[in-house]
C-alpha positions as CSV (number, residue, x, y, z in Angstrom):
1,X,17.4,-9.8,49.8
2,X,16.1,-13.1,48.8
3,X,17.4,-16.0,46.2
4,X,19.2,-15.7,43.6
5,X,17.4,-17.0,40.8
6,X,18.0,-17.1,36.7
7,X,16.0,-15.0,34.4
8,X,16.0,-15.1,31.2
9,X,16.2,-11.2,29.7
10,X,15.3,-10.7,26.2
11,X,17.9,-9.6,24.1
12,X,16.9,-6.7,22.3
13,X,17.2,-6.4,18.6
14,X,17.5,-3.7,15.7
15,X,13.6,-4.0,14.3
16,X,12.8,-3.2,10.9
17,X,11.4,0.2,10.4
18,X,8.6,0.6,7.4
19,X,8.8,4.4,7.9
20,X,12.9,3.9,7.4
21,X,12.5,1.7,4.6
22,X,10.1,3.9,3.1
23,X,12.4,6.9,3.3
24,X,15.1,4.9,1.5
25,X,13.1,3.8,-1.2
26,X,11.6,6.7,-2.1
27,X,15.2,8.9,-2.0
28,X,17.0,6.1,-4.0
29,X,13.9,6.5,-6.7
30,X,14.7,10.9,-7.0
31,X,18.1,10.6,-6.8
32,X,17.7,8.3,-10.2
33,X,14.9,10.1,-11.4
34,X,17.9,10.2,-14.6
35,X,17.8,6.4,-15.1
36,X,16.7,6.2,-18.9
37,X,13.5,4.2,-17.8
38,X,12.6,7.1,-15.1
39,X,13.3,9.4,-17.4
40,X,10.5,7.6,-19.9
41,X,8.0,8.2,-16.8
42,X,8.7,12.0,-16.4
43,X,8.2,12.1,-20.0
44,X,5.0,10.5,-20.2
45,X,6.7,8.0,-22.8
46,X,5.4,4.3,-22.8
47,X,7.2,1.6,-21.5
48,X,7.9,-1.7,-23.3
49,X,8.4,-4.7,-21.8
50,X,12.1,-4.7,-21.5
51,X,12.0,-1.6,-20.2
52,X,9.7,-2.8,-17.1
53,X,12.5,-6.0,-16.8
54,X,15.0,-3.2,-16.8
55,X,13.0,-1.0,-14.0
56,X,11.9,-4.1,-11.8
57,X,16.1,-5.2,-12.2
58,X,17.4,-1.6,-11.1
59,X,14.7,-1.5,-8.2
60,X,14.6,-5.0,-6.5
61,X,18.7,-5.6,-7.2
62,X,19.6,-2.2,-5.6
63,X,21.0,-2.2,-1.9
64,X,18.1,0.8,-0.8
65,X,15.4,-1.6,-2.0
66,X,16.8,-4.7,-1.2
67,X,13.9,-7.2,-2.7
68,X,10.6,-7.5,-4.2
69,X,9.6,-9.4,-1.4
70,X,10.7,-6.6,1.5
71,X,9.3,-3.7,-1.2
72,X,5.7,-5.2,-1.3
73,X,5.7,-6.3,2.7
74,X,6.0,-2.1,3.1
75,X,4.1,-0.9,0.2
76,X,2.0,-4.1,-1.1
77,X,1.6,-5.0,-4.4
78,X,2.4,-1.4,-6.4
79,X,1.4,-0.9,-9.9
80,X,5.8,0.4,-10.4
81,X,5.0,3.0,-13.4
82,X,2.2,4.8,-11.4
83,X,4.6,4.3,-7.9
84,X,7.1,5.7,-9.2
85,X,5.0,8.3,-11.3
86,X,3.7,9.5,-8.1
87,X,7.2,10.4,-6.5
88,X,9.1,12.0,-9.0
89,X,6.3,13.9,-11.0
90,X,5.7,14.8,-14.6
91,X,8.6,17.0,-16.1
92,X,7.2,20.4,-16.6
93,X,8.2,20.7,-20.5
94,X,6.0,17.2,-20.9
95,X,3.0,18.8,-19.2
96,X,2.9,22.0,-21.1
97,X,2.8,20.5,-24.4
98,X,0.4,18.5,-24.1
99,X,-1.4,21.4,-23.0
100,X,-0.2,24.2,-26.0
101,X,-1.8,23.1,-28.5
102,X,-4.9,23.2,-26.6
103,X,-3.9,27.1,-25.6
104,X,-2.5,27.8,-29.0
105,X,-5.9,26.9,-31.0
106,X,-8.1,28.8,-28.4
107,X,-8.7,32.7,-27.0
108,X,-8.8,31.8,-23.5
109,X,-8.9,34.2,-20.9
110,X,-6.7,35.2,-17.6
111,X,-8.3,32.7,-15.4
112,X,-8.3,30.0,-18.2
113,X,-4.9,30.5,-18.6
114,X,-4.5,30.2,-15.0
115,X,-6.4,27.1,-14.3
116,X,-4.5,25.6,-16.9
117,X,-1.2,26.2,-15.0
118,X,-2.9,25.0,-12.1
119,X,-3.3,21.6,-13.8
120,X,0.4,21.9,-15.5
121,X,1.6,22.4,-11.4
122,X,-0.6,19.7,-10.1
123,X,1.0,17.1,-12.8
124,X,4.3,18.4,-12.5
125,X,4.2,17.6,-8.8
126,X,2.3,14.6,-8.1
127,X,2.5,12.8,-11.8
128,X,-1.4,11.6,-12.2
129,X,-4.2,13.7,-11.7
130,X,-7.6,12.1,-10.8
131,X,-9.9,14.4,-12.8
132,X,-12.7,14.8,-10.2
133,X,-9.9,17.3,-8.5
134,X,-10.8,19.6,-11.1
135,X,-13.9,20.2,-9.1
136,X,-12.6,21.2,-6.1
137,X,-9.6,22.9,-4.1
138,X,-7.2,24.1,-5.6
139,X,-9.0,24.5,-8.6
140,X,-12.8,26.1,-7.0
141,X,-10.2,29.2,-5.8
142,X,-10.9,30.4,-9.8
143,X,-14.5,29.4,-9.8
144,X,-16.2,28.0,-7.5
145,X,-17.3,25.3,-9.9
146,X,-13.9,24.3,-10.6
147,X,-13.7,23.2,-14.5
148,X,-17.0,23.6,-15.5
149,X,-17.0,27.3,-14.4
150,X,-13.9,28.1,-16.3
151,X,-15.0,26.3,-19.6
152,X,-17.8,25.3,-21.9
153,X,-18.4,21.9,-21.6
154,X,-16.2,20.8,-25.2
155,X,-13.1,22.9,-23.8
156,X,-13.8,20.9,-20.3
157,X,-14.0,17.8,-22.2
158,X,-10.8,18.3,-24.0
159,X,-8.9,19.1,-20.9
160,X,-9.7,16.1,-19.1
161,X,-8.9,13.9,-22.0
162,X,-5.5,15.6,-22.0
163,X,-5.0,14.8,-18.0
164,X,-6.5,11.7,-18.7
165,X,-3.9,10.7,-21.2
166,X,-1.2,11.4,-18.2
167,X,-2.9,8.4,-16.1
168,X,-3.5,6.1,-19.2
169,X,0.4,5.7,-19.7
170,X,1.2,4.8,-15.8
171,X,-2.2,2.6,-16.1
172,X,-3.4,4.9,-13.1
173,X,-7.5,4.5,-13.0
174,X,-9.5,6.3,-11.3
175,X,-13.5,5.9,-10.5
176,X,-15.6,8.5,-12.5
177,X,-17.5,10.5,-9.5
């Protein structure tokens, strides 16, 4: 069989998942989508200063998130608002108010109406909106233009200034197309 000789085996540890991590992070973030500074997000309400102190506190204290320094070795440097924007949407009410005044003071037709919702759906999922998506899919299934078929060019104007107001408050920027 031959000599016996030592070998050193390595011992095999737990690793550190990013796709775990990320997981926790994100689920800890919905399940306090309540917390008064969250809430502000959903809302499209402006933060102050103390209320980023108070996010960045209830984030990088928490047991899910652990640290800063573990947070940004998974996700990099993160602008928080727009992070956290991202994950637990715009509340619906918020959306559609900004948008009713728009709808009140104009005769719009079906697939106005409908594009609209498309827009109130998109933000009520996903937070932001980069306004170049208003040129293509979903929003080409009403006109295969996308905005600009749907309305005149003041009406398109307006509505981008209104999704545009969604990104300014998270600091989200996008590159005009």
């Amino acid at each position: 069989m031959g000599e016996i000789e030592e070998v050193n085996i390595p011992q095999r540890q737990t690793g550190f998942s990013p796709y775990q991590y990320k997981k926790k992070v994100e689920a800890y973030i919905r399940a306090n989508q309540d917390h008064i500074v969250i809430a502000k997000l959903r809302k499209n309400l402006p933060l102050t200063e103390g209320d980023l102190k108070e996010l960045e506190r209830m984030l990088f204290t928490s047991e899910e998130i652990d640290s800063r320094d573990k947070f940004e070795l998974v996700y990099g440097q993160k602008n928080l608002k727009s992070f956290i924007r991202k994950l637990v949407g715009l509340d619906r009410n918020t959306a559609k108010q900004a948008f009713s005044k728009y709808l009140e003071s104009n005769n719009l037709t079906a697939n106005q109406i409908r594009f609209i919702d498309q827009i109130i759906n998109w933000l009520t999922k996903y937070g932001v909106m980069n306004p170049s998506l208003l040129y293509g899919f979903p929003f080409t299934d009403i006109h295969t233009e996308g905005l600009d078929g749907v309305f005149n060019d003041e009406d398109a104007d307006n509505i981008i200034d209104i999704v545009s107001s969604f990104n300014e408050v998270v600091e989200e920027k996008f590159n005009s197309a």
